[in-house]
C-alpha positions as CSV (number, residue, x, y, z in Angstrom):
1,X,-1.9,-16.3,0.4
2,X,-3.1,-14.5,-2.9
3,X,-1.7,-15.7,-6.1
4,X,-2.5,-12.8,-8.1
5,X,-4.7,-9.5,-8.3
6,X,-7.8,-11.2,-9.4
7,X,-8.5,-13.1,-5.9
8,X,-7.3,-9.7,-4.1
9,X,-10.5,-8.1,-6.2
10,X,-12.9,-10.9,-5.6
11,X,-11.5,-11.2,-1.5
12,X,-12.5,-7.1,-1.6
13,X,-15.9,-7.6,-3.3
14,X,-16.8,-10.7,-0.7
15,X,-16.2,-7.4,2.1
16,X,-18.9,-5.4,1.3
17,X,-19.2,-2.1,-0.9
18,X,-17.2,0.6,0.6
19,X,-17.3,4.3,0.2
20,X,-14.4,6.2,-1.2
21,X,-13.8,9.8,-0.4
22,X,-11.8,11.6,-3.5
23,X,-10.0,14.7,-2.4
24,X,-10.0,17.2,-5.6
25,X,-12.0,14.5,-7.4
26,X,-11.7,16.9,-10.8
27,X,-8.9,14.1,-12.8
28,X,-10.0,11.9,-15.5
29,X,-7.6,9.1,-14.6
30,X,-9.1,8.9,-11.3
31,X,-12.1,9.1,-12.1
32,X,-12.0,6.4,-14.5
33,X,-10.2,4.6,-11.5
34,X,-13.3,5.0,-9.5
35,X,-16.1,4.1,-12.0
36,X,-14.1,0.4,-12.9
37,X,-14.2,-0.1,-8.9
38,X,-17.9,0.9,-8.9
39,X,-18.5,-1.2,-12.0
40,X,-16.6,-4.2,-10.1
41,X,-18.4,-3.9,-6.9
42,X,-15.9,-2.7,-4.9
43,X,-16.8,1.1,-3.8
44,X,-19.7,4.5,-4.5
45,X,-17.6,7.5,-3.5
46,X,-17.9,10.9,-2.5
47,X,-16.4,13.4,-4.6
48,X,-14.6,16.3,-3.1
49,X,-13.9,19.2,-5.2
50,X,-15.0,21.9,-8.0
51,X,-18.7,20.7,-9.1
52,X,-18.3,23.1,-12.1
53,X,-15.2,20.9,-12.9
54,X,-16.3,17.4,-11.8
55,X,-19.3,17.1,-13.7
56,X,-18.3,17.4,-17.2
57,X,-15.4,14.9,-16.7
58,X,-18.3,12.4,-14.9
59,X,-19.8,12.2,-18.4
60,X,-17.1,12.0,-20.2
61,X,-15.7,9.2,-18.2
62,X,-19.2,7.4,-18.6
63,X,-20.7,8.3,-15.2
64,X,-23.9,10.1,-14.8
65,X,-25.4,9.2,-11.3
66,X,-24.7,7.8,-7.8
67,X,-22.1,9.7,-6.8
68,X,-22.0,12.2,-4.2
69,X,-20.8,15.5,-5.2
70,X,-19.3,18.3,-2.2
71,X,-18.6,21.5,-4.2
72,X,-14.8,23.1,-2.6
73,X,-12.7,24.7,-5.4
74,X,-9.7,25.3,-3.0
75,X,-8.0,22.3,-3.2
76,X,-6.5,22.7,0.3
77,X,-10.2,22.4,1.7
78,X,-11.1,20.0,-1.0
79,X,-8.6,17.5,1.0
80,X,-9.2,18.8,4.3
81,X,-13.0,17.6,3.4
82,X,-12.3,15.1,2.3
83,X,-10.3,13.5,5.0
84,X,-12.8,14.8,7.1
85,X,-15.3,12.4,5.3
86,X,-12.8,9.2,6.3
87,X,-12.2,10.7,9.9
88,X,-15.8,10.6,10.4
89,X,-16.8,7.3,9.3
90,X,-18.4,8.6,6.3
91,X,-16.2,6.6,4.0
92,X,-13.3,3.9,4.7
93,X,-10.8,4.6,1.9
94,X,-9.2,8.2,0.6
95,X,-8.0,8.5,-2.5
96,X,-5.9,11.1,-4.1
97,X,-7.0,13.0,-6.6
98,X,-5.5,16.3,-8.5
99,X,-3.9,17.6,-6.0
100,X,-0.4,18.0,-5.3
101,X,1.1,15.4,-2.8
102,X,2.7,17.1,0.0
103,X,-0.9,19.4,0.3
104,X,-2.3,16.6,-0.1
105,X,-0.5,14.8,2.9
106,X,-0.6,17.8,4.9
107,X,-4.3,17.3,5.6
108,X,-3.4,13.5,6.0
109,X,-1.6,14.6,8.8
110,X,-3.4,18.0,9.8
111,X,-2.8,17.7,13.5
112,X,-6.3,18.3,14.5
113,X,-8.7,16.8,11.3
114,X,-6.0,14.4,10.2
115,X,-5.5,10.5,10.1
116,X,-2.6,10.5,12.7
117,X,-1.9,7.4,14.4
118,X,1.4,7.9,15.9
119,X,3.3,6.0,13.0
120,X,5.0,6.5,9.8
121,X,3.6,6.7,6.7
122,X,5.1,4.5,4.3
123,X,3.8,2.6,0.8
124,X,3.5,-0.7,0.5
125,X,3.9,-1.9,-3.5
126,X,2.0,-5.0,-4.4
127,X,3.6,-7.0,-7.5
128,X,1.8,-10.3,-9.2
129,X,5.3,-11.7,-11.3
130,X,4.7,-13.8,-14.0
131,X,7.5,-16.9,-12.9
132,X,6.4,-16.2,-8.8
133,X,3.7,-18.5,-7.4
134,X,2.2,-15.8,-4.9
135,X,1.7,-12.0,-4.6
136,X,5.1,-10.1,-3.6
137,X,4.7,-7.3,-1.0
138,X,7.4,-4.3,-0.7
139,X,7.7,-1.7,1.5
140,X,9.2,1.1,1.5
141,X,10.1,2.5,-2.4
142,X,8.0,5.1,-2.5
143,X,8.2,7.7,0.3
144,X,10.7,7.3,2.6
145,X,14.0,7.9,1.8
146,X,16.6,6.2,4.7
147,X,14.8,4.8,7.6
148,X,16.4,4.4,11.1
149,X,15.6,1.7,12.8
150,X,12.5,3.4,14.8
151,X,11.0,4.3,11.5
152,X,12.1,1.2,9.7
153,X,9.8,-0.9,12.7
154,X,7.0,1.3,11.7
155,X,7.0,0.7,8.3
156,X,7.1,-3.4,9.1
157,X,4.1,-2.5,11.4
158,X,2.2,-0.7,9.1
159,X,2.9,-3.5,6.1
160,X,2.0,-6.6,8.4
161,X,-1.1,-4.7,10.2
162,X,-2.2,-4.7,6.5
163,X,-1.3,-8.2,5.2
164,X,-3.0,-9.3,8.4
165,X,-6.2,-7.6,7.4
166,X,-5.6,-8.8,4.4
167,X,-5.9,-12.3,5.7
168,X,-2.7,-13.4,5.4
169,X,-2.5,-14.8,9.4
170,X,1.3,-14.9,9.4
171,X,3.5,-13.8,6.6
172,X,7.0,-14.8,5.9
173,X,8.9,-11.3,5.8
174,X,13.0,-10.5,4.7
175,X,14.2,-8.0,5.8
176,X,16.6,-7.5,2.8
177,X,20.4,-6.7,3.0
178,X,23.5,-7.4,0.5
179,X,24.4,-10.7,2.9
180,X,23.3,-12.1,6.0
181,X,26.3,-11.3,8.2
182,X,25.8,-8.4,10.7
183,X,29.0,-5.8,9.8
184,X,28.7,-2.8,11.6
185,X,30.2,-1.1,8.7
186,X,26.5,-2.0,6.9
187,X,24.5,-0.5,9.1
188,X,21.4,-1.9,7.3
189,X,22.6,-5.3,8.7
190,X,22.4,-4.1,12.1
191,X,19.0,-3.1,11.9
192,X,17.5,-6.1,10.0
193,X,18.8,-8.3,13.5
194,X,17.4,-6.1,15.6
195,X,13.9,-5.9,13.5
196,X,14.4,-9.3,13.0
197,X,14.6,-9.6,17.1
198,X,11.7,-7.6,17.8
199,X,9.5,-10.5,15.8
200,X,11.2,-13.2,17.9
201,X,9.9,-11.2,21.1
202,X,6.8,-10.5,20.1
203,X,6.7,-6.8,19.5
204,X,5.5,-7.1,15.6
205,X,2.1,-8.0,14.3
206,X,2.1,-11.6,13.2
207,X,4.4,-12.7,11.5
208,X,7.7,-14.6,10.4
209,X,10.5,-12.1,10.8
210,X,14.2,-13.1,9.6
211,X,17.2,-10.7,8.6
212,X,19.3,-9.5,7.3
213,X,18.9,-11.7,4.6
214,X,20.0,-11.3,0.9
215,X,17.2,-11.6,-2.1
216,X,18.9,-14.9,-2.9
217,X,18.7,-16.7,0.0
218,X,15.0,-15.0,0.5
219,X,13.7,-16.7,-2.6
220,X,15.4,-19.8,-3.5
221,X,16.1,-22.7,-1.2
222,X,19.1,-23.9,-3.0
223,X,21.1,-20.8,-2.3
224,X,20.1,-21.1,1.6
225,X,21.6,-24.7,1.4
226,X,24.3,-23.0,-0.5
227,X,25.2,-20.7,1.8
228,X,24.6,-23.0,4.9
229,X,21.7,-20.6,6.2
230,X,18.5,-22.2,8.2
231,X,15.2,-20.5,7.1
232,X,11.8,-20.4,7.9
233,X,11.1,-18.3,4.7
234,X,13.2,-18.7,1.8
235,X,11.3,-19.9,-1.2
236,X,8.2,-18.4,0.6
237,X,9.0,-14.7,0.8
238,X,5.8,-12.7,1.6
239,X,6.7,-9.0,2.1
240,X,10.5,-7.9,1.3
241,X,11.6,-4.8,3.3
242,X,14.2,-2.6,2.0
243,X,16.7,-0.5,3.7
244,X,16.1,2.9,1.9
245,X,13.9,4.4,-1.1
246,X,16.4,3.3,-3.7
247,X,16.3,-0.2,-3.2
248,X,12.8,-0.4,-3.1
249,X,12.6,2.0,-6.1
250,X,14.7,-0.3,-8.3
251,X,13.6,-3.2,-7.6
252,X,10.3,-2.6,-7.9
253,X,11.1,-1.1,-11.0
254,X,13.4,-3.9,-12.4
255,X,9.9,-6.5,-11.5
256,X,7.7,-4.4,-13.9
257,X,10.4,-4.0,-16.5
258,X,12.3,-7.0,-16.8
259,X,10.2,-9.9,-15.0
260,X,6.8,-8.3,-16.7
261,X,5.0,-7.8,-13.5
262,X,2.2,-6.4,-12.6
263,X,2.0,-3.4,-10.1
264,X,-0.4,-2.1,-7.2
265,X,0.4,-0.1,-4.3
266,X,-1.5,2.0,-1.4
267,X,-0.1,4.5,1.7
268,X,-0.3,2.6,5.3
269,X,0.2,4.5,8.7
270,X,-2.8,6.8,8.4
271,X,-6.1,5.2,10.6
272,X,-7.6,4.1,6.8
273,X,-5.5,2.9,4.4
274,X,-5.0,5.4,1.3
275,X,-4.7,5.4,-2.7
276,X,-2.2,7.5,-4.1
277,X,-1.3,6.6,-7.8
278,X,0.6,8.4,-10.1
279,X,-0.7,9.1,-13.7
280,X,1.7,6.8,-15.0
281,X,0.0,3.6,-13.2
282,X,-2.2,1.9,-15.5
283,X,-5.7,1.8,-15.2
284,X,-6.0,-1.6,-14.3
285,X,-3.2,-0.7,-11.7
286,X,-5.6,1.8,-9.9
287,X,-7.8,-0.2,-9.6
288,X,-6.2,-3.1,-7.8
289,X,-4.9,-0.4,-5.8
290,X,-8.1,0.6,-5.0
291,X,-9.4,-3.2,-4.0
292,X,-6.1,-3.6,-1.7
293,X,-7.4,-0.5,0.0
294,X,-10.8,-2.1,0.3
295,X,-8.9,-4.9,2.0
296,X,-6.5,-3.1,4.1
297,X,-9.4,-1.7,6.1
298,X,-9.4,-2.8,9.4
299,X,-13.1,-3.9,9.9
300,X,-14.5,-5.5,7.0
301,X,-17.9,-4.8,5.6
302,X,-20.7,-7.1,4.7
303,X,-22.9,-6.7,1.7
């Protein structure tokens, strides 16, 4: 269990020093991004992109030396590259860069030089909350927008993969809904059982899988006794899964701006796990993003 972002960036540094590939590296934010992960032991990187672009931002960002430079000025080459790098083995993380999303997913998922493994992509939000005595994990409010139920087992695949990675042996997961009866009229509740079943037989990573289960009963123990409902998790939620990108969305949203939490979040259901940050997310925000990256990879390094 991680109590906050500080032990997810010493937990990454104790891995070993990984190598980032940045696809249209030519963005200040990111690159600033990438020198406080440098500066915290965490990654070098490869930068793909314009050199004629690249350089003069390098300085200006406070970066002079140790980073690898591949000159590409079309962007849709830049990201080919640059996935190319992580396909490879050249480096373990990708990171976005300036580059639109979708071109940058579509060489993600390129059929031939792509990251395809057969699953979903899907985000998983990290959030260290003031008045909560662990790290919060939710998944999926940032790319998916109404999951079935096949797509819906991915995205609880890709998160616990990566909490197990992580080192979290078995985390306590909700799979949220308004209540915890199944109404076949709330078709979410349908597909939380049947999630919720596929942990009881074994066809999840590790983990603790209950639903459908509402946020109250999910984190406080009094409104399980309440409500008459036997869990394994409440009070001691791990990862939150949501029913569609709205939910997700606002309550992520609702933990940053009304509980004063802290946010950090990567892409999961490529072979290496990716960073994707908006200009919006604060610097220190890309950079835990970048250190739950580091420890999302499935095969640790060692300094």
């Amino acid at each position: 269990m991680y109590h906050n972002f500080r032990e997810i960036l010493d937990t990454a540094k104790s891995r070993g020093n990984y190598v980032i590939s940045v696809a249209v590296a030519q963005d200040k934010d990111v690159l600033e991004a990438v020198r406080a992960a440098r500066e915290a032991g965490l990654v070098s990187a490869i930068l793909v992109g314009n050199a004629k672009l690249i350089g003069p931002i390098l300085k200006t960002v406070g970066l002079s030396d140790g980073y690898k430079i591949i000159d590409e000025p079309d962007e849709e080459k830049a990201a080919l590259k640059a996935v190319s790098l992580v396909k490879n083995g050249q480096a373990q993380i990708l990171m976005k860069g300036l580059i639109n999303s979708s071109t940058f997913l579509k060489a993600v998922l390129h059929r031939e030089e792509g990251l395809r493994t057969g699953r979903l992509l899907s985000h998983l939000g990290v959030f260290e909350i003031p008045s909560w005595d662990r790290l919060l994990y939710l998944s999926d409010g940032g790319i998916n927008i109404a999951p079935n139920i096949n797509e819906k087992k991915d995205i609880l695949v890709n998160a616990l993969l990566a909490l197990n990675f992580m080192g979290l042996e078995k985390p306590n997961v909700a799979i949220l809904t308004a209540n915890e009866q199944v109404n076949s009229k709330m078709p979410a509740t349908v597909d939380a059982r049947e999630l919720a079943e596929m942990g009881r037989l074994g066809e999840l990573p590790n983990g603790i899988v209950e639903g459908p289960i509402a946020l109250d009963v999910a984190v406080n123990p009094d409104a399980a006794k309440h409500k008459g409902i036997k869990s394994q998790i409440t009070g001691k939620t791990d990862l939150f899964l949501v029913s569609n990108i709205e939910t997700g969305n606002a309550l992520g949203k609702a933990l940053i701006y009304f509980a004063g939490a802290k946010m950090a979040g990567i892409v999961l259901g490529a072979t290496n796990p990716i960073v994707l940050t908006s200009r919006a997310e604060s610097s220190e925000g890309k950079l835990n993003s970048i250190a739950l990256a580091c420890l999302a990879y499935a095969k640790p390094l060692h300094s």
